[in-house]
Legacy VTK file of the C-alpha trace (Angstrom):
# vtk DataFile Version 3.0
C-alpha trace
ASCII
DATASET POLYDATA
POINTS 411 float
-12.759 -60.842 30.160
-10.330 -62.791 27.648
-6.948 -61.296 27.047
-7.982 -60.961 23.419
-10.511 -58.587 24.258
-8.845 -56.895 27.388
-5.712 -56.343 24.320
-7.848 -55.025 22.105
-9.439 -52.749 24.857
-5.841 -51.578 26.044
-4.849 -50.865 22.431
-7.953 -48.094 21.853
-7.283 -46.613 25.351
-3.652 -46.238 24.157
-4.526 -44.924 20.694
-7.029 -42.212 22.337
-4.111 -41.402 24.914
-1.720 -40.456 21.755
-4.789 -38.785 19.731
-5.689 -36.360 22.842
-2.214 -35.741 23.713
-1.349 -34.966 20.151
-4.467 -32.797 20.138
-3.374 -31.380 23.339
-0.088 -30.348 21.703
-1.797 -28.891 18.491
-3.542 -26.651 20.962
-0.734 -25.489 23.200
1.093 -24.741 19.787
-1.821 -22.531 18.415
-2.308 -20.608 21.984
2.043 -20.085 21.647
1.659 -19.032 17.659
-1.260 -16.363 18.850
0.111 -14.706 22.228
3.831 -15.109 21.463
4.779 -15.026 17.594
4.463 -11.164 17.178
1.091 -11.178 16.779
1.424 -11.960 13.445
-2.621 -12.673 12.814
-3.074 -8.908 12.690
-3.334 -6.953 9.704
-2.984 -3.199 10.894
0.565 -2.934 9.951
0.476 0.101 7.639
3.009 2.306 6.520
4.173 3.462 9.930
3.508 7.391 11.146
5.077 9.836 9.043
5.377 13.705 8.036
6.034 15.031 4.075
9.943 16.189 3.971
10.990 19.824 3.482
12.709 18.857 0.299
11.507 15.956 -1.780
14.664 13.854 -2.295
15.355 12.117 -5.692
13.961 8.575 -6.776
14.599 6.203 -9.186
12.019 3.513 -9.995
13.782 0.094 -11.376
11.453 -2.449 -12.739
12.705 -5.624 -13.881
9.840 -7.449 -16.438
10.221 -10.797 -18.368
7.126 -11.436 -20.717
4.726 -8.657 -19.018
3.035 -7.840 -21.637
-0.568 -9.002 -20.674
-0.282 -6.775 -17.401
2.157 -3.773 -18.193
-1.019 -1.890 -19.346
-2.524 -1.745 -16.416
0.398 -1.130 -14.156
2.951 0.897 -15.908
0.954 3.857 -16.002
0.393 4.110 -12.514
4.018 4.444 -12.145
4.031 6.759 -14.663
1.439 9.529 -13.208
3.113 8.844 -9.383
2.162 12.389 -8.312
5.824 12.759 -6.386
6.855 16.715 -5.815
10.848 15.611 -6.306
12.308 14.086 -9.235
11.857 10.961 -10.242
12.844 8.547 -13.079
11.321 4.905 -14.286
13.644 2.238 -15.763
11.876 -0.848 -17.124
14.492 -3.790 -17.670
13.533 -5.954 -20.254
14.721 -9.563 -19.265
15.171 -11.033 -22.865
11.403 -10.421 -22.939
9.691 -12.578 -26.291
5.926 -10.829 -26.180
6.637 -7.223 -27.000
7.167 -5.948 -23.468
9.438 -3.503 -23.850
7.871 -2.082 -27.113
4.456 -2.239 -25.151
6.293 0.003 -22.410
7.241 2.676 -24.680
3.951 2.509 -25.778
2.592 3.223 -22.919
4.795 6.032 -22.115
3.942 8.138 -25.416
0.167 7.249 -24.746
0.475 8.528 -20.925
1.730 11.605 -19.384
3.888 11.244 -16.075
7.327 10.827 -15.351
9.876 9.762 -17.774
10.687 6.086 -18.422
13.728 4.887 -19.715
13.698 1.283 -21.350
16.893 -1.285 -21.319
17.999 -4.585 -22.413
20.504 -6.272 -19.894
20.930 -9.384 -22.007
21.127 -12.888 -20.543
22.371 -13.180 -17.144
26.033 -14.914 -16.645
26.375 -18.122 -14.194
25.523 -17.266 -10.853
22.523 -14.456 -11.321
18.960 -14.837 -11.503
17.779 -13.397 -14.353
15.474 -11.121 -12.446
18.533 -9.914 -10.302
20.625 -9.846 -13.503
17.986 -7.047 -14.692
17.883 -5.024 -11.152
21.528 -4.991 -11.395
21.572 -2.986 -14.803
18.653 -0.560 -13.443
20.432 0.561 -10.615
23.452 0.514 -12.558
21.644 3.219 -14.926
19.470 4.885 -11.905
23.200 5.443 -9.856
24.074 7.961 -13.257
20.997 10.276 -11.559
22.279 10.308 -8.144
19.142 9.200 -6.650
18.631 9.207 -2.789
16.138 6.025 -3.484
15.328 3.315 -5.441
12.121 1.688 -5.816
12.356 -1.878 -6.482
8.533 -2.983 -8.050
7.263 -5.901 -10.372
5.656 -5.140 -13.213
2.448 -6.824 -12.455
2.411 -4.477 -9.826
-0.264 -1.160 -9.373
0.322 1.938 -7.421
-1.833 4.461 -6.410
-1.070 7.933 -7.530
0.189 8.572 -4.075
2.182 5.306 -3.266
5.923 6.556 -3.845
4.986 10.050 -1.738
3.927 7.650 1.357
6.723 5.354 0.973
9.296 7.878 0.543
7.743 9.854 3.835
7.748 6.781 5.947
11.150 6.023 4.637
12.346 9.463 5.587
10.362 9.872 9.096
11.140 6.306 10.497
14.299 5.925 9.186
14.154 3.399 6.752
16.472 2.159 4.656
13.735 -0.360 3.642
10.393 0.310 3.489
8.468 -2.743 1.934
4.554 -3.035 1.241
2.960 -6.502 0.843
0.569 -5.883 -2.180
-2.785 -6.502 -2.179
-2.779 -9.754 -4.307
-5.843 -10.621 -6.716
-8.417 -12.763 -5.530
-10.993 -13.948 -7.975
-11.432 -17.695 -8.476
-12.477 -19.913 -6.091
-8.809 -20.891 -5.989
-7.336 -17.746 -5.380
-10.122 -17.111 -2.896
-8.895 -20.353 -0.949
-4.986 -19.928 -1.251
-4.011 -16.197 -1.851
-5.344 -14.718 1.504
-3.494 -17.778 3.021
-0.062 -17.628 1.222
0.286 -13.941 2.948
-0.985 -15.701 6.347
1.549 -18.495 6.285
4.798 -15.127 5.372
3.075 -13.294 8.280
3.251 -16.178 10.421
6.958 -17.024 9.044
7.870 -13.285 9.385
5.609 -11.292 11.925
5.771 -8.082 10.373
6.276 -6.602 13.984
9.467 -8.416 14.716
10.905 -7.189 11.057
10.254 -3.726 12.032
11.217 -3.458 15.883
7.850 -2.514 17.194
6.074 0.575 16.059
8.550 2.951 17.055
11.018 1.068 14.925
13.747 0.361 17.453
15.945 -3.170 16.279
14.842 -5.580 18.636
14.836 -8.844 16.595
17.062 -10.174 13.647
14.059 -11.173 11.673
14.206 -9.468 8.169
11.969 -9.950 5.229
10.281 -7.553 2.197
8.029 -8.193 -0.464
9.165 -7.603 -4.182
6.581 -6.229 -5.383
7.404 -2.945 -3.468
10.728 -2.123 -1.974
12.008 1.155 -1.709
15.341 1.227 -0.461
17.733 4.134 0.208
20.826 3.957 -1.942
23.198 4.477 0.353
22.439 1.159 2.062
22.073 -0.936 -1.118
25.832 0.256 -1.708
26.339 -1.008 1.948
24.773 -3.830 1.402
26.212 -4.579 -1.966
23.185 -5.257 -3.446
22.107 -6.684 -5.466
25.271 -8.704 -6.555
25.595 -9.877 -2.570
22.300 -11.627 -3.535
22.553 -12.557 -7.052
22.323 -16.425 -7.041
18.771 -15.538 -4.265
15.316 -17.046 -5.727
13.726 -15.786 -3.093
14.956 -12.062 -3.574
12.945 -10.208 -1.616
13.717 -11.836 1.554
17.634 -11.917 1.019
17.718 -8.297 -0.096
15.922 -7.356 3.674
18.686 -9.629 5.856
21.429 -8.427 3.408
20.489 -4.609 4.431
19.765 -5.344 8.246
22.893 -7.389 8.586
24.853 -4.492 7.229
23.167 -2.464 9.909
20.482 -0.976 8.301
16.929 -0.616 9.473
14.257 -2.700 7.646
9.921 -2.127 7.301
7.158 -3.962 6.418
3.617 -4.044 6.389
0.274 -4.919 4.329
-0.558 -2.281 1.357
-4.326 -1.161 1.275
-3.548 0.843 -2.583
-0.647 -1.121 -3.948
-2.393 -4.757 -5.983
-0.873 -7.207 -7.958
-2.970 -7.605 -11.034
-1.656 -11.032 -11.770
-4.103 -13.947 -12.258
-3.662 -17.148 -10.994
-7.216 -18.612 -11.702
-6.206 -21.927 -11.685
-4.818 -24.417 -8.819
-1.958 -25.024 -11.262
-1.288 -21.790 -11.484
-0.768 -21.018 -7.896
1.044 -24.616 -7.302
3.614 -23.338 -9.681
3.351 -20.194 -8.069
4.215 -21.816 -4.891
6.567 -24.981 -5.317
9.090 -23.401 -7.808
10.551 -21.152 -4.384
9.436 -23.213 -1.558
12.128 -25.785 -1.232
14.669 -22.857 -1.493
12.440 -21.029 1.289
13.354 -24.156 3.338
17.495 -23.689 1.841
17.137 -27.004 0.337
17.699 -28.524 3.748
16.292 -31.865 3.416
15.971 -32.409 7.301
14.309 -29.015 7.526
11.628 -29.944 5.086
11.137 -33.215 7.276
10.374 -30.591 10.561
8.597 -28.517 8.181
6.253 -31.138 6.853
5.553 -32.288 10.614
4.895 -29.144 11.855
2.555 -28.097 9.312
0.747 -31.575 9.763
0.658 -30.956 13.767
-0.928 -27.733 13.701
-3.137 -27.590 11.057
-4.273 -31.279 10.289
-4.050 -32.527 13.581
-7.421 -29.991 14.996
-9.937 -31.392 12.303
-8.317 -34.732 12.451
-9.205 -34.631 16.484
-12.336 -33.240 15.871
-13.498 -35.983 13.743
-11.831 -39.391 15.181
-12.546 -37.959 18.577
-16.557 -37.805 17.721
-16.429 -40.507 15.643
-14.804 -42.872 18.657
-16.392 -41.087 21.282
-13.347 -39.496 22.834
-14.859 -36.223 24.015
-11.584 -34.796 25.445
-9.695 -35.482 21.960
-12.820 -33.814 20.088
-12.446 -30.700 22.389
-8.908 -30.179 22.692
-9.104 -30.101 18.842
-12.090 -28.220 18.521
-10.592 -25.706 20.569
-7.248 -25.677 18.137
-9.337 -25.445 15.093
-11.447 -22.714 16.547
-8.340 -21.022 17.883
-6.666 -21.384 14.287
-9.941 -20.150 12.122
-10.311 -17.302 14.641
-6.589 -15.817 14.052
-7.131 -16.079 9.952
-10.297 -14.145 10.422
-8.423 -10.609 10.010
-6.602 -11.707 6.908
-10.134 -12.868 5.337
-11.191 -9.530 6.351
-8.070 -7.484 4.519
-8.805 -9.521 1.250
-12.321 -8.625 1.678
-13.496 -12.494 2.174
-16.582 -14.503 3.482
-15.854 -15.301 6.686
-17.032 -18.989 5.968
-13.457 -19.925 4.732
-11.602 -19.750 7.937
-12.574 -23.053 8.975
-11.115 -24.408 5.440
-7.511 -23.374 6.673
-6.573 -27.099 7.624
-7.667 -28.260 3.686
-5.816 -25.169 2.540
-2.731 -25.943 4.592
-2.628 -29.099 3.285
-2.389 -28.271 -0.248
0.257 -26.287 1.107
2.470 -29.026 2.487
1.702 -30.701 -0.926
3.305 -27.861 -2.681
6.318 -28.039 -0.735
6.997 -31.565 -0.847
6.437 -31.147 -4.550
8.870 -28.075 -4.645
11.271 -30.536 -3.520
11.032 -33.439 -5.676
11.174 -30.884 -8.469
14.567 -30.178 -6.745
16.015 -33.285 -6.518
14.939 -34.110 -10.270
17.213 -31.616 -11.337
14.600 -28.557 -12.124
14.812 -26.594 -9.191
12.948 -23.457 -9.361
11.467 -22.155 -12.303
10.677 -18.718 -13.978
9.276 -18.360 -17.249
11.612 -20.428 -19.078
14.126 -20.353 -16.813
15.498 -23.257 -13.835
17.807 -22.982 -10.875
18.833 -26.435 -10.210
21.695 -24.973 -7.646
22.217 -21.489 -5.863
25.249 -21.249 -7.924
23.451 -22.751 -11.590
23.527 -21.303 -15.026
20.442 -20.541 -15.660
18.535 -22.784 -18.251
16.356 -22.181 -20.923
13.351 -24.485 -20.728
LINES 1 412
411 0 1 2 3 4 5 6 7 8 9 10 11 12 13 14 15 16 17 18 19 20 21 22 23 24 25 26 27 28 29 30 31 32 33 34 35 36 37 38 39 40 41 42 43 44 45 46 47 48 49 50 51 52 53 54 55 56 57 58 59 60 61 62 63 64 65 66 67 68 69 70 71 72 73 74 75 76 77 78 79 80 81 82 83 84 85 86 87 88 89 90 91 92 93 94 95 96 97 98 99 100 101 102 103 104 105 106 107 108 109 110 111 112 113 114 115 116 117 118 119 120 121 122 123 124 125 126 127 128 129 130 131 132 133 134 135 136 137 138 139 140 141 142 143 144 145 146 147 148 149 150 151 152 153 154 155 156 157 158 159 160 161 162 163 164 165 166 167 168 169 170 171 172 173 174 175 176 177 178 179 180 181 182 183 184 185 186 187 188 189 190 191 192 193 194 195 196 197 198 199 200 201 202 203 204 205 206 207 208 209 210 211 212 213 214 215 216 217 218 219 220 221 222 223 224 225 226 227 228 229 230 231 232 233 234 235 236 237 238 239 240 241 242 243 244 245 246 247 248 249 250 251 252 253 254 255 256 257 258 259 260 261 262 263 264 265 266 267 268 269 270 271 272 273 274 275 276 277 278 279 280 281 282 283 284 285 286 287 288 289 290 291 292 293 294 295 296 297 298 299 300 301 302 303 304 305 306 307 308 309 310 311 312 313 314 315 316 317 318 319 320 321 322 323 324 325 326 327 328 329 330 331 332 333 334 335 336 337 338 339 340 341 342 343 344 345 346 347 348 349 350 351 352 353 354 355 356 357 358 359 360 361 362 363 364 365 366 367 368 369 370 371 372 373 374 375 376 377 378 379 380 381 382 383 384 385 386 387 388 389 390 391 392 393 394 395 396 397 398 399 400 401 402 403 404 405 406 407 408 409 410
């Protein structure tokens, strides 16, 4: 045998050493992610056990909304007939709303019977506030005049079932609370949404195990891991004042999450789970939509830590492409062991997204699409952070945050 060819026979036999060890790593993370990451594949995280109180303390429902117009119809009155025994109050913020929204609200209010709704105007928010926190800030600043034991912090794009604050406020009450958070049921429609929504509350899970954030089922603080979803936060009053929310977090674009380690690391006790009867009604029926969706928080997810995005990128590429990537140099070289070892990933990886496909009501067919998926996903990062660096930052209807500490900008 020539060296040319005994080179060029050594160089494949290296190439399928790195591709099955790789592959071999891929799996090893995958079998770590699914015995020892709170198991956080599972979707039976409901609202925790709990018994109606004697009394019905008071609530106050806060809901900041910037140009909401096309979805306040069908959300605001389920707020509205929230069939609570206690007393209870709605305050829509209008965030320098252009579309009619808060007109549209009291609309809605005259139109439908329920619990009364107050409507306010905050006006812009100074340096150093989102505009979103700017508005939560002047609800609970009016909601504090009623003494309320609660607040629910919702979206406006966000449906309740007649019974959601009753179960929230129960849980709150039984467990402990002093956040009790629902993940809503997001829409999925479009083949887009059907390939990226189910997914985006896969990847949080898998960021947050829901498990961890709670302590277990009995609730006991185990783990420093904190995280709510915006949509639906009810908090208890007392421990926002602890907290010193929301101006502790006003600068946050990703409010949800700050407002749950703001609370815990005052001491308080944090929930949260999936929502079978709470749904976000907003579309996003285009990829575009959902990449904006996406990239305008994910470099601040990361803290706009360029080394982090560098581990984040490589990690997402390690156990999500690397499986199909295994699968199909490893039959297409005939290197059976790489083909298995990342057959056995990918199968491992499809299997744990199963119950997620199930809770969104999903063929079953997609799971194996959670590589292409995840991919899109790293793309959406990376973009989030080129955005960054070109000065936008993240973006909200009209407004940026180039910095944590920015003025916001019209755009």
């Amino acid at each position: 045998m020539s060296a040319d060819v005994w080179t060029s026979v050594e160089t494949v036999e290296t190439v399928e050493s790195v591709v099955t060890f790789v592959a071999a790593l891929s799996l090893a993370a995958w079998l770590w992610l699914l015995l020892a990451r709170g198991f956080f594949w599972r979707t039976d995280v409901g609202l925790p056990a709990r018994k109606e109180p004697a009394v019905w303390p008071p609530v106050c429902v806060v809901v900041p909304a910037r140009d909401e117009a096309a979805v306040l119809p069908a959300s605001l009155p389920s707020l509205l007939a929230q069939d609570y025994p206690g007393r209870a109050e709605v305050f829509l913020i209008d965030d320098g709303s252009t579309d009619g929204t808060g007109e549209l609200a009291c609309a809605l209010a005259r139109r439908h019977e329920g619990l009364p709704l107050t409507v306010a105007s905050p006006g812009e928010p100074p340096a150093g506030w989102t505009g979103k926190l700017w508005a939560v800030r002047h609800g609970i600043g009016l909601a504090r005049t009623r003494e309320p034991e609660y607040l629910l912090l919702t979206d406006a794009d966000i449906a309740h079932a007649p019974d959601s604050l009753r179960a929230l406020v129960s849980a709150a009450g039984t467990g402990g609370f002093d956040v009790v958070s629902q993940m809503a049921r997001l829409r999925v429609e479009s083949l887009w949404e059907r390939l990226v929504v189910p997914a985006f509350v896969y990847f949080f899970a898998q960021l947050y195990p829901f498990r961890w954030i709670g302590g277990g089922r009995t609730g006991t603080k185990r783990t420093r891991t904190a995280a709510a979803a915006g949509g639906c936060v009810l908090l208890r009053t007392e421990a926002a004042e602890r907290a010193r929310i929301p101006e502790a977090i006003r600068h946050a674009v990703i409010d949800d999450v700050a407002l749950a380690r703001a609370v815990k690391g005052a001491g308080g006790r944090v929930w949260l789970g999936l929502a079978e009867r709470v749904d976000s009604i907003r579309p996003y029926p285009r990829l575009r939509d959902l990449w904006r969706m996406v990239s305008r928080s994910a470099y601040a997810q990361l803290r706009h830590n360029p080394l982090v995005l560098v581990a984040t990128v490589a990690g997402l590429a390690l156990v999500y492409l690397v499986p199909p990537a295994a699968v199909l140099f490893g039959l297409a070289a005939g290197w059976g062991t790489a083909a298995l070892l990342g057959g056995a990933a990918w199968l491992v990886m499809a299997g744990s997204y199963l119950p997620m496909l199930g809770h969104y009501r999903q063929p079953r067919w997609l799971a194996p699409l959670l590589p292409f998926t995840a991919f899109l996903y790293l793309l959406m990062t990376v973009d989030s952070a080129v955005q960054h660096y070109r000065g936008r930052g993240a973006a909200w209807k009209g407004r940026t945050y180039a910095r944590p500490d920015a003025v916001p900008e019209e755009g």
